[in-house]
PDB file of N, CA, C and O in Angstrom:
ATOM      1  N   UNK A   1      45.915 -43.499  23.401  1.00  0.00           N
ATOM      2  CA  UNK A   1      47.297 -43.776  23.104  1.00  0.00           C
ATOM      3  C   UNK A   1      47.345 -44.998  22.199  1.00  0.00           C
ATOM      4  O   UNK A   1      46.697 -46.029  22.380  1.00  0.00           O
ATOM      5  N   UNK A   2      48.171 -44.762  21.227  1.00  0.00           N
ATOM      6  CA  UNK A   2      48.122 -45.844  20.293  1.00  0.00           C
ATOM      7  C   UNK A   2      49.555 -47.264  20.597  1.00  0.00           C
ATOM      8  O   UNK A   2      50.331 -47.426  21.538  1.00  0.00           O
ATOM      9  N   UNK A   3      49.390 -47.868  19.579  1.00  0.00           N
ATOM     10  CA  UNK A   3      50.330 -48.673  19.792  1.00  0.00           C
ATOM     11  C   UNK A   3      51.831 -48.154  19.383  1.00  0.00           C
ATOM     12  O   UNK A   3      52.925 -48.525  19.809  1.00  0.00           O
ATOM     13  N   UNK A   4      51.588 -47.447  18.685  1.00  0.00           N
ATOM     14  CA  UNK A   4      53.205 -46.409  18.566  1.00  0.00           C
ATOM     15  C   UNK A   4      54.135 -45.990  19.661  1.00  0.00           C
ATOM     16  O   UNK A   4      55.359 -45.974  19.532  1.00  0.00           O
ATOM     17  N   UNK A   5      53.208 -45.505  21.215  1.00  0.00           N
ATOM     18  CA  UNK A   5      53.887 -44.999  21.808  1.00  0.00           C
ATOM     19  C   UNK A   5      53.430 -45.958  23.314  1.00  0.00           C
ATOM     20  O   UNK A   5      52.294 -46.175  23.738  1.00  0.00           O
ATOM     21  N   UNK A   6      54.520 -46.322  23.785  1.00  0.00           N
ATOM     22  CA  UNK A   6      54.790 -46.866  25.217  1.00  0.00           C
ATOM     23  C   UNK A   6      55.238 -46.445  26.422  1.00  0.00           C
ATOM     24  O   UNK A   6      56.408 -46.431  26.805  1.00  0.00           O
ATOM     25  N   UNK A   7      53.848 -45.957  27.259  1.00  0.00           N
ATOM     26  CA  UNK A   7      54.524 -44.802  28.050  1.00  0.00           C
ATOM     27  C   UNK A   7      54.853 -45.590  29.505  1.00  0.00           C
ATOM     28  O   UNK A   7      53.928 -46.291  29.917  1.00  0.00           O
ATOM     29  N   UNK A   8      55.839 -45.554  30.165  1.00  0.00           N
ATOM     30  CA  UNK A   8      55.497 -45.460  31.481  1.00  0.00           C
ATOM     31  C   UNK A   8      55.889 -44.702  32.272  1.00  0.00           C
ATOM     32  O   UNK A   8      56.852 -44.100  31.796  1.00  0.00           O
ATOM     33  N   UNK A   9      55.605 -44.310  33.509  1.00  0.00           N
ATOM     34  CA  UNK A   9      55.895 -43.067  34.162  1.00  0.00           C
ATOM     35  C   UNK A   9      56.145 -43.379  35.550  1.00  0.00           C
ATOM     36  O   UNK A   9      55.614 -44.164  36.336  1.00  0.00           O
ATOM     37  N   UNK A  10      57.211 -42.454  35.650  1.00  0.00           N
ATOM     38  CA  UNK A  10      58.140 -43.162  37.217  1.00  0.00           C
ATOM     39  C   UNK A  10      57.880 -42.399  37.649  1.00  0.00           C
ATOM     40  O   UNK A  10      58.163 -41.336  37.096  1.00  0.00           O
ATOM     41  N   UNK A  11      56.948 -42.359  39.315  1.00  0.00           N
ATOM     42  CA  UNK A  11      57.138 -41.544  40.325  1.00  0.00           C
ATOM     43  C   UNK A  11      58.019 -41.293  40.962  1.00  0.00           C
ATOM     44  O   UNK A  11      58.529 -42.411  41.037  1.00  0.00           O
ATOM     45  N   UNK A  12      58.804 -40.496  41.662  1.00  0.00           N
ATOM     46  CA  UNK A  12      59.759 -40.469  42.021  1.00  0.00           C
ATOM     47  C   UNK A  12      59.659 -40.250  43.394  1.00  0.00           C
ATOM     48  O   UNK A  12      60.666 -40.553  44.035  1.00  0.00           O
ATOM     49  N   UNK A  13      58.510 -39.709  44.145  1.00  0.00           N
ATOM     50  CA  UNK A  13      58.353 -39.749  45.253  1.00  0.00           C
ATOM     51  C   UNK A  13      57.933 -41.243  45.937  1.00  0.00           C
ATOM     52  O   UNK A  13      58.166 -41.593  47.094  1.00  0.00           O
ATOM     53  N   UNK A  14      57.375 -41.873  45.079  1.00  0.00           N
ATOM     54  CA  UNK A  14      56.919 -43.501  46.024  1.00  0.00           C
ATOM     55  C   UNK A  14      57.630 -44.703  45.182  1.00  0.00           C
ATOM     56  O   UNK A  14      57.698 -45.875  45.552  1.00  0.00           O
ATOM     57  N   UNK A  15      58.042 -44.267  44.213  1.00  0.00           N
ATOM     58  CA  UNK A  15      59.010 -45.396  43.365  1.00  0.00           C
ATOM     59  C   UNK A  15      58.174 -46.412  42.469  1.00  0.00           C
ATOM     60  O   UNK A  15      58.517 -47.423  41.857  1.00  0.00           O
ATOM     61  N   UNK A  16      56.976 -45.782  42.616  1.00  0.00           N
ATOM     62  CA  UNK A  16      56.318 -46.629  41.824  1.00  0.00           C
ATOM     63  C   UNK A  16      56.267 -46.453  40.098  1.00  0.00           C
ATOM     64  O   UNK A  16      56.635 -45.367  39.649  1.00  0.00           O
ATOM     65  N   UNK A  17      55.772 -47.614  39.060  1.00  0.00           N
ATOM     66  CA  UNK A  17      55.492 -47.402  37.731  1.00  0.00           C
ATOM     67  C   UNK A  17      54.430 -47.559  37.164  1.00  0.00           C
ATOM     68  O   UNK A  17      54.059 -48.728  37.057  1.00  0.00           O
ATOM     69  N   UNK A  18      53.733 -46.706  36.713  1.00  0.00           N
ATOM     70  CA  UNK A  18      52.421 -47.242  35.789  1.00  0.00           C
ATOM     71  C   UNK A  18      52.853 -47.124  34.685  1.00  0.00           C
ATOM     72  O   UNK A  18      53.786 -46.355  34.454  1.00  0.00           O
ATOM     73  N   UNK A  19      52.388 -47.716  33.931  1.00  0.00           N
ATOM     74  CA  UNK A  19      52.206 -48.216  32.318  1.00  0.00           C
ATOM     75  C   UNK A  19      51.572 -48.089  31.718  1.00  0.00           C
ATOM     76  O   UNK A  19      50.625 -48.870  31.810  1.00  0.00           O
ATOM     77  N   UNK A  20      51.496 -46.789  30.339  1.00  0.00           N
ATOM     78  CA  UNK A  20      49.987 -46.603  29.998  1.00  0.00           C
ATOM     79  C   UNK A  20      50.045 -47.413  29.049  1.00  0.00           C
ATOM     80  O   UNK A  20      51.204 -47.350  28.640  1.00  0.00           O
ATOM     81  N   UNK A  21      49.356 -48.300  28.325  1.00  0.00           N
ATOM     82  CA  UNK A  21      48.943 -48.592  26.851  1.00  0.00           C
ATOM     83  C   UNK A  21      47.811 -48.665  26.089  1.00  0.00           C
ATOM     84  O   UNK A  21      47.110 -49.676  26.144  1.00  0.00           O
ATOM     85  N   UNK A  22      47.550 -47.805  25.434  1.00  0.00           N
ATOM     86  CA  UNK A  22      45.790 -47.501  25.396  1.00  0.00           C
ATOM     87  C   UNK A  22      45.604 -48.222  23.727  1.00  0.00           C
ATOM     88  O   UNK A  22      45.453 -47.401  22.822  1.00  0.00           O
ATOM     89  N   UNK A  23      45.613 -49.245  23.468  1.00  0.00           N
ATOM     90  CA  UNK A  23      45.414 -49.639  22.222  1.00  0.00           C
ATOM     91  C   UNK A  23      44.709 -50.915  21.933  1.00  0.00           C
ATOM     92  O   UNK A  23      45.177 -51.932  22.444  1.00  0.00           O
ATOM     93  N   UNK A  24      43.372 -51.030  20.993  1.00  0.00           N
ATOM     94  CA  UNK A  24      42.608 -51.875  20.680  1.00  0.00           C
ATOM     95  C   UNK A  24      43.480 -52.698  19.637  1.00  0.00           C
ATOM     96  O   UNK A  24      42.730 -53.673  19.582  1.00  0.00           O
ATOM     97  N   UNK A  25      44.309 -52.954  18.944  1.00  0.00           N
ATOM     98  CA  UNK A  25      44.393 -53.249  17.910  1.00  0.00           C
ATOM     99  C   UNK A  25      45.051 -54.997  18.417  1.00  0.00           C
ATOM    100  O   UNK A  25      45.652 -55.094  19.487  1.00  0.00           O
ATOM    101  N   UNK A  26      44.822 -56.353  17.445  1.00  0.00           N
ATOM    102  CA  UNK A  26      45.238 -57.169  18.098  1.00  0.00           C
ATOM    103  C   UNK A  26      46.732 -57.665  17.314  1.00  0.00           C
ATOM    104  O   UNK A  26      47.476 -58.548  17.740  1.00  0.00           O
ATOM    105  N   UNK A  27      46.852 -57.199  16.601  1.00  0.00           N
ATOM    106  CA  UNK A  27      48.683 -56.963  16.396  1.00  0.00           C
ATOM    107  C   UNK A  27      49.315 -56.099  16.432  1.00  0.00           C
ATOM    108  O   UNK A  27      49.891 -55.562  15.486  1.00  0.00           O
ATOM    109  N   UNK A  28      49.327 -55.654  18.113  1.00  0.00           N
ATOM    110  CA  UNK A  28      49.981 -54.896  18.581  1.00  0.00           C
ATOM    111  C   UNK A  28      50.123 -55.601  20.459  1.00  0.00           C
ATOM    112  O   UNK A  28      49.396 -55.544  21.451  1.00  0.00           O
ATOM    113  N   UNK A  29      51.767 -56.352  20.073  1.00  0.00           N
ATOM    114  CA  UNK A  29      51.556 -57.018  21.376  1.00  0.00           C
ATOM    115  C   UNK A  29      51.750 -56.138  22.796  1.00  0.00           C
ATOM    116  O   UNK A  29      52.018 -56.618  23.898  1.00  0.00           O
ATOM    117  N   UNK A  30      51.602 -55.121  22.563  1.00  0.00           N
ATOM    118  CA  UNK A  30      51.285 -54.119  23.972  1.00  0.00           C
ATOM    119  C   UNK A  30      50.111 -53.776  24.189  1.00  0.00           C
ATOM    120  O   UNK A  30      49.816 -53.090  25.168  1.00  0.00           O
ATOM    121  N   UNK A  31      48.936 -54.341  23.005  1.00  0.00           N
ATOM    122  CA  UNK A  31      47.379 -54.119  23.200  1.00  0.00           C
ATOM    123  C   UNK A  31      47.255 -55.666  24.372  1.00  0.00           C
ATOM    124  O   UNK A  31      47.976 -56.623  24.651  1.00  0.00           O
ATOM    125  N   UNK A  32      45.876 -55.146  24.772  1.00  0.00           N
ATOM    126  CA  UNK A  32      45.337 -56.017  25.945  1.00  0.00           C
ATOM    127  C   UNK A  32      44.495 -56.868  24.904  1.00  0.00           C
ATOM    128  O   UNK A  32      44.358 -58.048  25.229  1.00  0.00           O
ATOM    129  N   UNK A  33      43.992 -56.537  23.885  1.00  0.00           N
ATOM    130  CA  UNK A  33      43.524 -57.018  22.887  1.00  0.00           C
ATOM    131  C   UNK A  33      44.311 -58.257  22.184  1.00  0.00           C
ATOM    132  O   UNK A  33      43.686 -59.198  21.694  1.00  0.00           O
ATOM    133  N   UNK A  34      45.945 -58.174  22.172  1.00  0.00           N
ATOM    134  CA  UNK A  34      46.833 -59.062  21.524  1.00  0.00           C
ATOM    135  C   UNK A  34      46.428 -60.718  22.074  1.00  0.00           C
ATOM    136  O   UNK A  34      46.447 -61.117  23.238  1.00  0.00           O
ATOM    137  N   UNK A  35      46.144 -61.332  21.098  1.00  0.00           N
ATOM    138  CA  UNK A  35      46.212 -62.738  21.849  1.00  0.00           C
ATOM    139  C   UNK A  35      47.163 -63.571  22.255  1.00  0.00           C
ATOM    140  O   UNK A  35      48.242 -63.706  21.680  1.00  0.00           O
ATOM    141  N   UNK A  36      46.709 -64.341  23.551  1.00  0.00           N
ATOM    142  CA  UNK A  36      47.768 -64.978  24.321  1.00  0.00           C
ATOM    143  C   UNK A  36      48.572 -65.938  23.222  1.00  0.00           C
ATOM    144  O   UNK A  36      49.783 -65.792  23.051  1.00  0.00           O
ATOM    145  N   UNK A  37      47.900 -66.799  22.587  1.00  0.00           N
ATOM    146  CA  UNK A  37      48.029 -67.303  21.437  1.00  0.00           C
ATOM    147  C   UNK A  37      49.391 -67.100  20.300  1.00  0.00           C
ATOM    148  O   UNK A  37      49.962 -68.094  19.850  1.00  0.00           O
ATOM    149  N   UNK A  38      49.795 -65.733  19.930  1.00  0.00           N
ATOM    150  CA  UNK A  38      50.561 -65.599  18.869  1.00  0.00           C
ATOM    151  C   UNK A  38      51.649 -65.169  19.811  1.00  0.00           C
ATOM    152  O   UNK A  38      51.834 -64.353  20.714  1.00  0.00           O
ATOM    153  N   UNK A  39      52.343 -66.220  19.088  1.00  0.00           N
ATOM    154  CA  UNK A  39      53.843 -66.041  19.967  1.00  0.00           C
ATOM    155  C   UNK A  39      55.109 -66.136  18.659  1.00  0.00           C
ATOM    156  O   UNK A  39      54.848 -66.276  17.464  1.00  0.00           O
ATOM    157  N   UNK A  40      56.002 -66.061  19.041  1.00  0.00           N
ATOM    158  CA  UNK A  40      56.782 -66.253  17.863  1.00  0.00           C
ATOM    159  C   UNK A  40      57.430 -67.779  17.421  1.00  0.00           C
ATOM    160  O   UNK A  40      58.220 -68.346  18.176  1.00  0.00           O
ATOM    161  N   UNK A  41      57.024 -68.356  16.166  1.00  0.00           N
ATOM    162  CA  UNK A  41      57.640 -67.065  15.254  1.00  0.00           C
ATOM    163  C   UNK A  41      56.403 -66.800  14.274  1.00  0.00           C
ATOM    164  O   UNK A  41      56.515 -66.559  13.072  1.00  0.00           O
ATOM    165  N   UNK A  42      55.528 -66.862  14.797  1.00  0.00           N
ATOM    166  CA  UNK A  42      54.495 -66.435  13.709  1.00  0.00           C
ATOM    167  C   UNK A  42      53.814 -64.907  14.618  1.00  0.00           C
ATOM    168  O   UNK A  42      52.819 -64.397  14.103  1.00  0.00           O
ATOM    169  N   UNK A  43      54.188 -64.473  15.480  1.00  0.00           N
ATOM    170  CA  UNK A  43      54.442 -63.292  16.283  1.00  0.00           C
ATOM    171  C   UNK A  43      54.968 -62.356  15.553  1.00  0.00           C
ATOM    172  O   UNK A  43      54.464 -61.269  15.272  1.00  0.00           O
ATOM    173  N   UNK A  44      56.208 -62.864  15.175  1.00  0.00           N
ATOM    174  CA  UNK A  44      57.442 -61.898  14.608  1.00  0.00           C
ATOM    175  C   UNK A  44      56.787 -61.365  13.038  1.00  0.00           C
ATOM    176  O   UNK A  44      57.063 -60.249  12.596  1.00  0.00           O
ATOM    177  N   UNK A  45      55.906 -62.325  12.308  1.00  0.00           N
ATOM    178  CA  UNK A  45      55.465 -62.374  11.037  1.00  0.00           C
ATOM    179  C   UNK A  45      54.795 -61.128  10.798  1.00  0.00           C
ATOM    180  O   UNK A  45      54.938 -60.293   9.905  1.00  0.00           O
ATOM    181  N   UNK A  46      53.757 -61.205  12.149  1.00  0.00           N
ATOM    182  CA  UNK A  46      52.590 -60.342  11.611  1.00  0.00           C
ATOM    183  C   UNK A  46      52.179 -58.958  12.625  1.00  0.00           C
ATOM    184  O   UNK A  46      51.404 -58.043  12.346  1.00  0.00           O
ATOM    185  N   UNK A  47      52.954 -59.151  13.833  1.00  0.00           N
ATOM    186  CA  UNK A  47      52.551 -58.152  14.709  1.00  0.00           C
ATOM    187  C   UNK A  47      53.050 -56.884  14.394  1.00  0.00           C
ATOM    188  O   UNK A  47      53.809 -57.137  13.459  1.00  0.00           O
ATOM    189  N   UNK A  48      53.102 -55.617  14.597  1.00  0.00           N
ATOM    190  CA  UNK A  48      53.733 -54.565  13.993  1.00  0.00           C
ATOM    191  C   UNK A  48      54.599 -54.400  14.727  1.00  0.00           C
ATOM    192  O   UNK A  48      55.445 -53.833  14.035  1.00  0.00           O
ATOM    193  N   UNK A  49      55.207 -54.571  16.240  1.00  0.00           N
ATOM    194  CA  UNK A  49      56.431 -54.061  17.113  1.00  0.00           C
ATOM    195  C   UNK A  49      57.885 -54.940  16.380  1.00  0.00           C
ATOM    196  O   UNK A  49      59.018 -54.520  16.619  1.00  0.00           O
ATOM    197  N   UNK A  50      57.643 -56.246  15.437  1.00  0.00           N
ATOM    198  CA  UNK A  50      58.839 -56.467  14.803  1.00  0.00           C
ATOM    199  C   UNK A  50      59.254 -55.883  13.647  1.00  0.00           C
ATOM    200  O   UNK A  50      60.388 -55.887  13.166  1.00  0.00           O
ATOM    201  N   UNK A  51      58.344 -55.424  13.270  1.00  0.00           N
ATOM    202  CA  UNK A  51      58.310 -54.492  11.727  1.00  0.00           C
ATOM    203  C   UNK A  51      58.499 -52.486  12.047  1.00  0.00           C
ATOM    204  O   UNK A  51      58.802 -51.588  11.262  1.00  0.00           O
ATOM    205  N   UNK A  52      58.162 -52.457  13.504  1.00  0.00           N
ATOM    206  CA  UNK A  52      58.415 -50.640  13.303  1.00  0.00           C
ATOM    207  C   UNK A  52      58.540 -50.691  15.092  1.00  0.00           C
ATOM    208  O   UNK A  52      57.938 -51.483  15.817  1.00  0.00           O
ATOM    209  N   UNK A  53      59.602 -49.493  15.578  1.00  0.00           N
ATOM    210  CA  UNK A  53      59.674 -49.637  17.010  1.00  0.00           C
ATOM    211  C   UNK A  53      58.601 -48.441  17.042  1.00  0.00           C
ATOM    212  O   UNK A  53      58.534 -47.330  16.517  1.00  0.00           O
ATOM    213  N   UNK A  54      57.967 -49.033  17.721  1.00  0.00           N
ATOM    214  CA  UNK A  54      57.133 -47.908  18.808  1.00  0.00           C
ATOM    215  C   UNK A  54      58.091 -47.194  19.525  1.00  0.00           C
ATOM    216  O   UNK A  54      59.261 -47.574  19.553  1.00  0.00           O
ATOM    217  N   UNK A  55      57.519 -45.710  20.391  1.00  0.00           N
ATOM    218  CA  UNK A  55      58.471 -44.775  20.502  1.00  0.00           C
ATOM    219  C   UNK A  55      58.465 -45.102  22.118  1.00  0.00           C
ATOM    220  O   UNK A  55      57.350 -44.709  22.461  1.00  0.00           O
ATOM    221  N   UNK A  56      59.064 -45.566  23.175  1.00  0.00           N
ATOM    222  CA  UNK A  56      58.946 -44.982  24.456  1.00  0.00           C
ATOM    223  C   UNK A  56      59.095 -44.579  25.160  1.00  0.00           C
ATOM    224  O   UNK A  56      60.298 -44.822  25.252  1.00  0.00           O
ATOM    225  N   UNK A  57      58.805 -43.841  26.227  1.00  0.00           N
ATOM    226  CA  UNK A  57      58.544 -42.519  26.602  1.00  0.00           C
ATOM    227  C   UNK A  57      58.526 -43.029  28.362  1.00  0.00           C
ATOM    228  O   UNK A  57      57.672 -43.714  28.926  1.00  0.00           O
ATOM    229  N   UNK A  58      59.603 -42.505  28.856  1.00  0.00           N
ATOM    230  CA  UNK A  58      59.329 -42.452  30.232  1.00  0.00           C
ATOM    231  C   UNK A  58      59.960 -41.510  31.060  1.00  0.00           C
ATOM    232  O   UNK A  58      61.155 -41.334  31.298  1.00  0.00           O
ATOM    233  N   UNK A  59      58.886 -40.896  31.483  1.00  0.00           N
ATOM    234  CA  UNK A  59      59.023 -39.515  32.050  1.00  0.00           C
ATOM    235  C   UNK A  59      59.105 -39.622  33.749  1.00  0.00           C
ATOM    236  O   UNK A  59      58.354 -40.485  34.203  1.00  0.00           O
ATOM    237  N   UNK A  60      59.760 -39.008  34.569  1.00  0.00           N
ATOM    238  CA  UNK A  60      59.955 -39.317  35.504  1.00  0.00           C
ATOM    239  C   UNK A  60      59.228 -37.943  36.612  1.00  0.00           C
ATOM    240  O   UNK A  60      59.665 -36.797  36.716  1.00  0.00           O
ATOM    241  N   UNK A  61      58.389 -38.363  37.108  1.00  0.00           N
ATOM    242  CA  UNK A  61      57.438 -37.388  37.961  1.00  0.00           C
ATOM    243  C   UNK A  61      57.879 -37.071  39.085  1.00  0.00           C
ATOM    244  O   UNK A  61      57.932 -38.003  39.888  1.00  0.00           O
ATOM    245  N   UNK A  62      58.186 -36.178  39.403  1.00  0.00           N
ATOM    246  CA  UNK A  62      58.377 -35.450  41.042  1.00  0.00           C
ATOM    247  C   UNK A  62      56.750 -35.296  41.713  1.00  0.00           C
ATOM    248  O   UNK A  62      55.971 -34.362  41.906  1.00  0.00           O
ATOM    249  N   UNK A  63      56.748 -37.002  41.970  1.00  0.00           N
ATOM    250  CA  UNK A  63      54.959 -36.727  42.801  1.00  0.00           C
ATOM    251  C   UNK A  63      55.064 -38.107  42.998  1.00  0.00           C
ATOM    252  O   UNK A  63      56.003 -38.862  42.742  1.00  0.00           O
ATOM    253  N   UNK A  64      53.495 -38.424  43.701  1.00  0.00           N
ATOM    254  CA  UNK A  64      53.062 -39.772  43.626  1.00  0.00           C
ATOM    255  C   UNK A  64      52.017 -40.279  43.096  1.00  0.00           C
ATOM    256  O   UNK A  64      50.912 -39.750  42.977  1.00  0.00           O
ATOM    257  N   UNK A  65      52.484 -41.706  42.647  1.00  0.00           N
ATOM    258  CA  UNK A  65      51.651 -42.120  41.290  1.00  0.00           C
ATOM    259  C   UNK A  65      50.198 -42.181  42.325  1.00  0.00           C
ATOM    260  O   UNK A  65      50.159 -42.067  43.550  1.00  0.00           O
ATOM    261  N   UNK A  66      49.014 -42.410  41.324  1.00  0.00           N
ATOM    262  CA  UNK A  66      47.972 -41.896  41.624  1.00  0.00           C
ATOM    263  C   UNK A  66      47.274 -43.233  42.844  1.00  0.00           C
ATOM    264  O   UNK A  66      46.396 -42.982  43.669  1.00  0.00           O
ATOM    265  N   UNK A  67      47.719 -44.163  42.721  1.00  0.00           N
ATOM    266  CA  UNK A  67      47.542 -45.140  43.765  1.00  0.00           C
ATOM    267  C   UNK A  67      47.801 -44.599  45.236  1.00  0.00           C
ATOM    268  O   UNK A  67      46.879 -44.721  46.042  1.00  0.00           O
ATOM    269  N   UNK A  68      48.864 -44.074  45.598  1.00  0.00           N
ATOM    270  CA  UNK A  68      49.613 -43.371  46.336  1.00  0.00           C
ATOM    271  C   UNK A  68      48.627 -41.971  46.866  1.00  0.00           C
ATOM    272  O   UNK A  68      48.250 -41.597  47.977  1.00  0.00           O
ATOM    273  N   UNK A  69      48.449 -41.470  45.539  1.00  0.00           N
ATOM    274  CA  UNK A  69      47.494 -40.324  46.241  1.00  0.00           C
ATOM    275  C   UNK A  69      46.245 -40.368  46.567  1.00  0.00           C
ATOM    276  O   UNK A  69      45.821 -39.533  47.366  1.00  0.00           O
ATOM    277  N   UNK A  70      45.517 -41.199  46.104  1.00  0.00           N
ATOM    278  CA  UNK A  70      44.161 -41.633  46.606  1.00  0.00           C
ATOM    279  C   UNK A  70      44.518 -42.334  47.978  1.00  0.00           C
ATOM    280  O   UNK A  70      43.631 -42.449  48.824  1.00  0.00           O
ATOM    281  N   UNK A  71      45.376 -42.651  48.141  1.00  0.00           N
ATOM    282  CA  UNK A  71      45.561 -43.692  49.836  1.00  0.00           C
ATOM    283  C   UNK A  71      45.881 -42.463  50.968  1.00  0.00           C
ATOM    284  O   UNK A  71      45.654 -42.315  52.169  1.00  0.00           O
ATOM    285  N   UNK A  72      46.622 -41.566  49.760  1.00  0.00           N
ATOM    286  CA  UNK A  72      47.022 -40.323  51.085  1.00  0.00           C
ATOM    287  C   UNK A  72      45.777 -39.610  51.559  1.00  0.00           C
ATOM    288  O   UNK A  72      45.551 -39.200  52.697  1.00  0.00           O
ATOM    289  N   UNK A  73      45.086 -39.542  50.595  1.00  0.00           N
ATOM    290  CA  UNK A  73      44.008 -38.653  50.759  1.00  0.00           C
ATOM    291  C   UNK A  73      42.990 -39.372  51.684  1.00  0.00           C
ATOM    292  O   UNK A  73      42.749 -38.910  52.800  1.00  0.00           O
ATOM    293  N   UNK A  74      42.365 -40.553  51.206  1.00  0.00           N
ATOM    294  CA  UNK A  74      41.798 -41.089  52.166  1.00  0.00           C
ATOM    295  C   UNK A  74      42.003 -41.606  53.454  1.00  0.00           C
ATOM    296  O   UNK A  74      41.209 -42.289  54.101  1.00  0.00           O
ATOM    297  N   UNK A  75      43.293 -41.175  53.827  1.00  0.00           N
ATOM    298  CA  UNK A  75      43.654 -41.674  55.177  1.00  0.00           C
ATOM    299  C   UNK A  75      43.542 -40.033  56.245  1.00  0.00           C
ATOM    300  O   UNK A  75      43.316 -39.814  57.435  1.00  0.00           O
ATOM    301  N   UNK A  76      43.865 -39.092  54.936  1.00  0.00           N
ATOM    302  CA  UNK A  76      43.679 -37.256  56.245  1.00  0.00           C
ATOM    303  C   UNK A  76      42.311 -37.413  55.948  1.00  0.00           C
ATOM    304  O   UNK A  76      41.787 -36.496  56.580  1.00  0.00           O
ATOM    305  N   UNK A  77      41.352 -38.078  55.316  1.00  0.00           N
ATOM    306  CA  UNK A  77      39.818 -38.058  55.183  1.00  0.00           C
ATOM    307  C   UNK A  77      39.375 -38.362  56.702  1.00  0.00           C
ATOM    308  O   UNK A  77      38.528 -37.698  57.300  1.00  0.00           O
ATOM    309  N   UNK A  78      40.198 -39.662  57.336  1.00  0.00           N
ATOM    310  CA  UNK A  78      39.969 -40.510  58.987  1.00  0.00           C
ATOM    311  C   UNK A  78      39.688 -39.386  59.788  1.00  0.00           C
ATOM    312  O   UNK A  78      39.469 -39.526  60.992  1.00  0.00           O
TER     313      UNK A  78
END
């Protein structure tokens, strides 16, 4: 997933949110890559989220986020 698109995804059965952001790039302040460092206004200069909106995307799941299901599972495992 690039820095274009910002997903997060609402479970709707446990209320929880994950957040995907899958991007190397370091001006892109939704990369994990972005440094703590550039803040604005030299942020605003050079990063690409002030120059183009990324698209985001949040889809809302009839389930539970995957934290949730690994705990369910390992507990009918007992």
């Amino acid at each position: 997933m690039c820095r274009w698109r910002h997903v997060n995804n609402i479970y709707l059965r446990c209320g929880h949110v994950e957040e995907l952001i899958r991007c190397e790039s370091t001006h892109c302040k939704f990369s994990s890559n972005h440094p703590r460092s550039c803040v604005p206004p030299y942020c605003s200069r050079t990063c690409n989220q002030y120059h183009l909106f990324p698209e985001r995307y949040v889809p809302e799941i009839n389930g539970f986020c995957s934290a949730c299901t690994s705990a369910m599972s390992s507990r009918s495992r007992r």
